[in-house]
C-alpha positions as a printed Julia matrix, in Angstrom:
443×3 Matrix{Float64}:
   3.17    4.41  15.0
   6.34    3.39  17.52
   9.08    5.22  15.68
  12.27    3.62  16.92
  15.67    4.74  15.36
  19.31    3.96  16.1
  21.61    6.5   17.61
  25.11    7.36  17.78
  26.02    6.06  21.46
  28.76    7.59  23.64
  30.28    4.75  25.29
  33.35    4.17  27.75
  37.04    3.42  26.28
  38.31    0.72  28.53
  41.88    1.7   27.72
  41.4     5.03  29.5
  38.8     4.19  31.54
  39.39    0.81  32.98
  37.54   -2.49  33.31
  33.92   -1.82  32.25
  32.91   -3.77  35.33
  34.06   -0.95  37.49
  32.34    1.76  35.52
  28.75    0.6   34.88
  26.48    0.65  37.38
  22.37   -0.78  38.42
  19.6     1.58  38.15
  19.87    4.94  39.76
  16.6     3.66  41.88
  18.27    0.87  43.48
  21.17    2.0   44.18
  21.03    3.5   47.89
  22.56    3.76  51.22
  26.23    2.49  51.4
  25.82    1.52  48.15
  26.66    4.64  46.51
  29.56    4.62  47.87
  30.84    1.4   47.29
  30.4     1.76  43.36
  31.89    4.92  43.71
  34.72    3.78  45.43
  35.26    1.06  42.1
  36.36    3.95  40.02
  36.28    7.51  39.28
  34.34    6.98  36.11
  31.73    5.07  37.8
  28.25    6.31  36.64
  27.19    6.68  40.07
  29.37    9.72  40.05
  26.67   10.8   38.05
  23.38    9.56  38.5
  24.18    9.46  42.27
  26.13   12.24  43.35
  25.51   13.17  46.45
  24.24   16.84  47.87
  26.53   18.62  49.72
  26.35   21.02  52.63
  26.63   24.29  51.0
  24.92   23.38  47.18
  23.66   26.36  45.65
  21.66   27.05  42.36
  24.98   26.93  40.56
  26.94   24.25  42.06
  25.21   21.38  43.44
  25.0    17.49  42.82
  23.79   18.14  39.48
  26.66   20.33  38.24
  28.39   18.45  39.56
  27.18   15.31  37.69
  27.33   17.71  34.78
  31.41   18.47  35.62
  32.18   14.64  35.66
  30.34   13.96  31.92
  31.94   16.86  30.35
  35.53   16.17  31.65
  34.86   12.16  30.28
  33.99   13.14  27.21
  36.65   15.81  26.93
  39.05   13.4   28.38
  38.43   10.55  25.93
  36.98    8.47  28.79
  33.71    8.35  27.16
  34.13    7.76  23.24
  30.79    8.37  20.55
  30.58    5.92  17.99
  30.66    7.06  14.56
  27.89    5.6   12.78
  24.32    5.56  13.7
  23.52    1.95  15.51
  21.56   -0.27  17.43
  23.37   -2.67  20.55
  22.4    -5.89  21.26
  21.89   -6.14  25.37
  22.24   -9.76  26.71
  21.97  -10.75  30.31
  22.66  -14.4   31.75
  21.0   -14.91  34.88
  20.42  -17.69  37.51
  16.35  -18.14  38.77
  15.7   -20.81  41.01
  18.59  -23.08  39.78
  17.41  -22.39  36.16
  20.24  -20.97  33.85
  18.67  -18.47  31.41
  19.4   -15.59  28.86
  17.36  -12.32  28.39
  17.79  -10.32  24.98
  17.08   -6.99  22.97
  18.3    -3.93  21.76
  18.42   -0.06  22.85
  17.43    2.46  20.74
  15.52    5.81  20.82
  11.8     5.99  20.83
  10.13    8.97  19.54
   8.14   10.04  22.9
   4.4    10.23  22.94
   1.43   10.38  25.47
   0.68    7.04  26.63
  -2.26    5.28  24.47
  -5.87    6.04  25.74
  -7.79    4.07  23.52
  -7.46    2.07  20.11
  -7.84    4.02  16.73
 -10.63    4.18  14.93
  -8.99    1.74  12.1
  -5.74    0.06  11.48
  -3.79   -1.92  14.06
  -2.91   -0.61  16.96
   0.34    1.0   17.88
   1.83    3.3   20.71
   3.06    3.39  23.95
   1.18    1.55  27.18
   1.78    1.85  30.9
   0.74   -1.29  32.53
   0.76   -0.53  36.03
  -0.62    2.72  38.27
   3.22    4.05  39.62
   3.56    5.35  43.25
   3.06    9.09  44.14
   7.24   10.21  43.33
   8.4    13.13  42.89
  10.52   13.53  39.45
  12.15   16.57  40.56
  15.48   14.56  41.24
  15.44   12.77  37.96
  14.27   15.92  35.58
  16.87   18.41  37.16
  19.44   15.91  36.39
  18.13   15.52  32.82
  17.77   19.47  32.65
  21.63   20.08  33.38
  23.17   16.93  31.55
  20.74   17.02  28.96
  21.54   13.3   28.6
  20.25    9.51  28.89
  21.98    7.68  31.36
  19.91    4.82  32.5
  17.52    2.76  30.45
  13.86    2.36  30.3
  12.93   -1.19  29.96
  10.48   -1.92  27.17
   8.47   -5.02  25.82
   6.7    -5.61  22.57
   5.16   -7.47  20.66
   7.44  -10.37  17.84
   5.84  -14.06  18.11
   7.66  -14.78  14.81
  10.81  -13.19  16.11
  11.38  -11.18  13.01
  13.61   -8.72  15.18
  14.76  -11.4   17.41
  16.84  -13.18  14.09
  18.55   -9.86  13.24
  19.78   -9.51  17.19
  20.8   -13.65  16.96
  23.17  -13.02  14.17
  25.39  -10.42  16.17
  25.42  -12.0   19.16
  27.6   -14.66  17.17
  30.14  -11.91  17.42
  32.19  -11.02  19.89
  30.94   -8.44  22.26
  32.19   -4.71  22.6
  30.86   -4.8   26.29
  31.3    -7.77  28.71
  30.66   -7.43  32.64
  29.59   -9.89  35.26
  28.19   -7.85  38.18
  28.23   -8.76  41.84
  25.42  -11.03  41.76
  26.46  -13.16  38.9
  24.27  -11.38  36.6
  26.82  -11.42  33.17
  26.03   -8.18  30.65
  26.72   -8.15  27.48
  26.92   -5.45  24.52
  26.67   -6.16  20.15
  27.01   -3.51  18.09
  24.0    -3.17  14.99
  25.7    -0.77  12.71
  24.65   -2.21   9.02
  22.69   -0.26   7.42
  19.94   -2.7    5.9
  19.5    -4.14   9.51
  19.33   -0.95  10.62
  16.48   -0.08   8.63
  15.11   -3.04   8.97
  14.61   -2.89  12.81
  13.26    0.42  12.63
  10.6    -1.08   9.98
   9.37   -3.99  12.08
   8.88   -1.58  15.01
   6.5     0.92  13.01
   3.21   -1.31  13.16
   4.21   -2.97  16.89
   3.38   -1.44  20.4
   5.21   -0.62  23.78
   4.51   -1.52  26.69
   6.43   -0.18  29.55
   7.59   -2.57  32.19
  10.56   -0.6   34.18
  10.84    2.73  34.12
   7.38    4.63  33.97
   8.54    7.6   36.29
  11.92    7.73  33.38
   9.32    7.94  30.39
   7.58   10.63  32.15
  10.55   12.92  33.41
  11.28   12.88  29.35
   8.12   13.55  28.46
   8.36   16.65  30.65
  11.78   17.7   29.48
  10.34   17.31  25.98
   7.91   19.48  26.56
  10.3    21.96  28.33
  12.12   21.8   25.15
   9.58   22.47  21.87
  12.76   23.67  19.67
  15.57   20.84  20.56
  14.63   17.6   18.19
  17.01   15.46  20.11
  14.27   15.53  23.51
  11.59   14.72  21.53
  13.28   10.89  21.64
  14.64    8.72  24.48
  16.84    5.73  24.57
  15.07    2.36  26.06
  16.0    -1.35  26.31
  13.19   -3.11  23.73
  12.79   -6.91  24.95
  10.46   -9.45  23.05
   7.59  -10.69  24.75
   7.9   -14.11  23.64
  11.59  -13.56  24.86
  12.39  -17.15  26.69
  14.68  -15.24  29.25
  11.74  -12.81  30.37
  10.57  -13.35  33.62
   8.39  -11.9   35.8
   8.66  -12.29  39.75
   6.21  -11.63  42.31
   6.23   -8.46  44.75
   5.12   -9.31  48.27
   3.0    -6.97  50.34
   4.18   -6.45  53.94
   0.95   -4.64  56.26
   1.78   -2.33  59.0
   0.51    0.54  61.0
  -3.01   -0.36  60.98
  -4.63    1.5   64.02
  -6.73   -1.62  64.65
  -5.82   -5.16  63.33
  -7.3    -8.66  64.23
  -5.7   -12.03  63.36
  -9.09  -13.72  64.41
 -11.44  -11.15  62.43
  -8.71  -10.95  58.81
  -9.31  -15.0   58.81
 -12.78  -14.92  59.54
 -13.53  -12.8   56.9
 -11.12  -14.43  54.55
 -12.92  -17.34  55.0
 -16.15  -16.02  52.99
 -14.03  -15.86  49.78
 -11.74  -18.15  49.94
 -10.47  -21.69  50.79
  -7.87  -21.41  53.55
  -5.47  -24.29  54.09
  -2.69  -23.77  57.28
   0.63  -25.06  57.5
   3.44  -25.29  59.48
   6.56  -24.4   57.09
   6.8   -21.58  54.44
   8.06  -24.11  52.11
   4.8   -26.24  52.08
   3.01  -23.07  51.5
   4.91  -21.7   48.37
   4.42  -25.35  47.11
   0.84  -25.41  47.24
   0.35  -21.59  46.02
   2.9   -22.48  42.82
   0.67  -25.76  42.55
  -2.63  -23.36  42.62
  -0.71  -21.08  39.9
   0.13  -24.01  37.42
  -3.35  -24.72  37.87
  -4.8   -21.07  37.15
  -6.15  -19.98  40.38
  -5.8   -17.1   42.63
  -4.17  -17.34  45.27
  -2.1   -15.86  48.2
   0.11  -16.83  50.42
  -0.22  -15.35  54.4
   1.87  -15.02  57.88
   0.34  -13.58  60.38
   2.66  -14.96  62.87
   0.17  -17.46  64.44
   2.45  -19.9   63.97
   1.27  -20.69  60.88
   1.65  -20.27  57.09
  -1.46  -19.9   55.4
  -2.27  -20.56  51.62
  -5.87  -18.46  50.75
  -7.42  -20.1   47.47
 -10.52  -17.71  45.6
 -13.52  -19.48  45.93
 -15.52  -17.44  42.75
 -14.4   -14.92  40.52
 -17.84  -13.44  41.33
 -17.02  -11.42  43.8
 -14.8    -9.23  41.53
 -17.89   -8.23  38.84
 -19.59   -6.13  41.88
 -16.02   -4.65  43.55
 -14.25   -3.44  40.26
 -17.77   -3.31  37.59
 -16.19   -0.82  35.75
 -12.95   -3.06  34.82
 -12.5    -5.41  32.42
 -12.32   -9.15  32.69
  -8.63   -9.72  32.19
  -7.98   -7.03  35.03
 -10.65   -8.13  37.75
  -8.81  -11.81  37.15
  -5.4   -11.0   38.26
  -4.2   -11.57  41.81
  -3.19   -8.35  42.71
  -6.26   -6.83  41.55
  -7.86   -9.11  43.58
  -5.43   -8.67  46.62
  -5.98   -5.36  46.37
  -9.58   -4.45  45.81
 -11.03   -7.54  48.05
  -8.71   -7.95  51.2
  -6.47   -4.98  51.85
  -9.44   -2.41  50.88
 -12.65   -4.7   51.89
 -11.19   -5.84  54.73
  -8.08   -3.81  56.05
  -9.69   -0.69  54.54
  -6.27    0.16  53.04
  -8.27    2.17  50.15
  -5.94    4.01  47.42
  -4.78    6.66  49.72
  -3.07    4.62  52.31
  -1.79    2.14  49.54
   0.09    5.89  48.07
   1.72    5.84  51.43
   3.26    2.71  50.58
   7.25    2.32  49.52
   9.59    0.4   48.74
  11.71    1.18  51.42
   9.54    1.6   54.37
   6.8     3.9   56.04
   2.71    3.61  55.07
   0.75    1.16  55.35
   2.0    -1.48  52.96
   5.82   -1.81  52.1
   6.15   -3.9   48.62
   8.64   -6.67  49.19
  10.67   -7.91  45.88
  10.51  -11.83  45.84
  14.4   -12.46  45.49
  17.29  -13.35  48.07
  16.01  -13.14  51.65
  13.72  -10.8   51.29
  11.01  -13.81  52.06
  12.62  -14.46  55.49
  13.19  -10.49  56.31
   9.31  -10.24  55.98
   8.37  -13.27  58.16
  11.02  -11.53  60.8
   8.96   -7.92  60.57
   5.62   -9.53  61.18
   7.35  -11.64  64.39
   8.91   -7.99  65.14
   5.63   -6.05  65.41
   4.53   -5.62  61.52
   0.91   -7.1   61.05
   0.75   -9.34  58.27
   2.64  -10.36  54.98
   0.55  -11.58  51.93
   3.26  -13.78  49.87
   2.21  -13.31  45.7
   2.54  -15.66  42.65
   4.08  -13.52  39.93
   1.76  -11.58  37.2
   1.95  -13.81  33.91
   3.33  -11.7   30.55
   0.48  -12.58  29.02
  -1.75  -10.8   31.57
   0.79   -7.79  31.42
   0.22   -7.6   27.72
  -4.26   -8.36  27.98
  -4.78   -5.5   30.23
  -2.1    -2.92  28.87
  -4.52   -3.78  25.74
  -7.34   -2.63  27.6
  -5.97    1.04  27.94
  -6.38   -0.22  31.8
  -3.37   -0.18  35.22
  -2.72   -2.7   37.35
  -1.87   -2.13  40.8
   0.79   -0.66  41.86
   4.13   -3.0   41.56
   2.35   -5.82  40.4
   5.51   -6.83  38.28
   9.14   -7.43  38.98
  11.02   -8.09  36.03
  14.37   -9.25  36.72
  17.22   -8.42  35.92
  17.55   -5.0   35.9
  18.96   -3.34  33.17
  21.95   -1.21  34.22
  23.25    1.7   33.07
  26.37    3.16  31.58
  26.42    0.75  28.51
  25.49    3.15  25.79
  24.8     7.02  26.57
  22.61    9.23  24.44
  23.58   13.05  24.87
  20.56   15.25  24.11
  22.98   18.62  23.26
């Protein structure tokens, strides 16, 4: 059973505080470098104060970037800065985005979720409900994360959740408030608008929490967050409050959900051949060359629309190659053991046939691999110019790039189903949700 209930939320008083713009803040894991201190530099109540401070030369056991986090919440709260709503509620999260020209509109609600392993198999009657990780997460330490939980004791960021509503039975509750006028309103730096409704009546309320109680999770940003409270849960038998934690809930059949693609960038490979990575390509799949990235991306988003995996590839031989699978035979003998819906997918197949077949980039160089650099494989998000930046490395000395078509929902939700993992980052849902809307203190 997903037991989701509303919460009392502490949230920041714009007439002390200041434009909400200049308070909230992206996810703690994406905000980095110069970064931190350019939303820090927005305001003194900016939540990167918190869920960025920086160590300091000198931090001891007592006083450190985590008391110090600590030192900023307390004196908000005290302060008036941060306010807590009075009555137990949901909030309506909105975010208007741009995506290739397209205009569109992502909605759902935070609340807490009573914590609970991740689902390992289906029960033996009734319909399935629980929590599901969809994709294998990189080796990461959650030291950083839990000894900021351990000294605040509170939720800052979200953890960004889809279920299950084809008939949009929570959907129509969330439609009604958003007729209202918002109690949080921020466009960010990229455009990205945010917006905040407040659910405080009881009977929709209640309602919410019913719908949820026969539906499932399934966790699409933010599996390192769900297991960092999992672990402060457990550090914390006595205190009810850990046993929940506050997440972002999104509909699957959401029309604003979108999933982009996450490129794979090779490197560091003691031995690498341009001649022998196409020759052996060319046993599994049809490979079509071409001159400009554009006519590339055409044909692999052609090949997508059509249902067949593909992959896009610069090996800077002055071409841009588009590899097509040939037969989906190949995948029965590499992964036997997975099912149907997983051996399918294009990373899977990415992963299992070229980087470890051919590359031999087997699981424990791919746990190398960051976001940010180092390993063997860095994992590119397809937005901006990070498209061109790649092409560059490979001209600069990296090895290859293979370009991805995104992972459908659908596919998310069919192998989730299967108690199975994709790769890692197989998904990029975007936007991100950011944090500092709502706060959910623990003690």
């Amino acid at each position: 059973m997903v037991n989701v209930k509303p919460f009392k939320a502490y949230r920041f008083d714009e007439s002390k505080a200041g434009k909400l713009a200049n308070l909230v803040a992206p996810p703690y894991d994406i905000i980095k470098g110069d970064m931190i201190d350019k939303l820090q530099s927005l305001s003194e109540y900016n939540m990167a104060w918190i869920t960025k401070n920086k160590p300091e030369e000198g931090d001891t056991p007592t006083n450190n970037q985590y008391t110090r986090a600590k030192g900023h919440l307390d004196k908000w709260i005290r302060h008036g800065i941060l306010k807590q709503d009075d009555t137990d509620s949901f909030y309506v999260y909105g975010q208007d985005f741009e995506i290739d020209g397209k205009q569109l509109f992502r909605f759902g609600f935070i609340g807490l979720i009573e914590l609970e392993e991740f689902a390992k198999k289906a029960p033996s009657t009734g319909a399935f409900t629980g929590v599901l990780q969809h994709e294998e997460t990189l080796p990461k330490d959650i030291e950083d994360r839990l000894n900021l939980c351990r000294t605040c004791m509170t939720n800052f960021g979200q953890i960004f959740v889809i279920y299950p509503d084809h008939e949009r039975k929570i959907d129509t509750i969330l439609e009604k408030y958003m007729k209202s006028t918002p109690v949080g309103d921020v466009i960010d730096g990229d455009g990205i608008r945010h917006r905040l409704w407040r659910i405080s009546k009881k009977y929709d309320v209640q309602e919410i929490t019913r719908l949820m109680k026969d539906r499932y999770v399934i966790i699409a940003d933010g599996h390192h967050r769900y297991k960092t409270a999992l672990a402060l849960s457990k550090e914390n038998p006595g205190l009810q409050t850990a046993k929940y934690r506050m997440m972002t809930f999104v509909n699957m059949s959401n029309p604003g959900l979108v999933v982009l693609p996450t490129h794979r960038l090779i490197q560091n490979l003691d031995y690498f051949s341009k001649d022998m990575l196409l020759k052996a390509i060319k046993e599994y799949f049809d490979l079509e060359a071409f001159t400009a990235k554009e006519k590339m991306f055409e044909v692999m988003n052609r090949r997508f629309k059509e249902g067949k995996n593909c992959f896009g590839l610069f090996i800077n031989d002055g071409k841009f190659h588009v590899l097509t699978l040939k037969s989906q035979g190949v995948m029965d003998s590499l992964l036997p053991d997975k099912s149907p819906a997983l051996r399918k997918l294009d990373v899977a197949i990415l992963h299992a046939l070229i980087l470890d077949k051919m590359l031999g980039i087997d699981r424990e160089k791919l746990a190398e691999g960051t976001m940010k650099g180092g390993g063997y494989v860095i994992y590119i998000k397809g937005i901006g110019d990070t498209v061109d930046e790649s092409i560059q490395s490979v001209k600069k000395g990296a090895q290859a790039v293979f370009f991805m078509n995104p992972t459908r929902v659908q596919e998310v939700e069919a192998v989730s189903r299967n108690f199975e993992v994709m790769p890692q980052k197989s998904t990029f849902f975007q936007p991100k949700v950011w944090t500092g809307f709502t706060l959910n203190k623990l003690l």
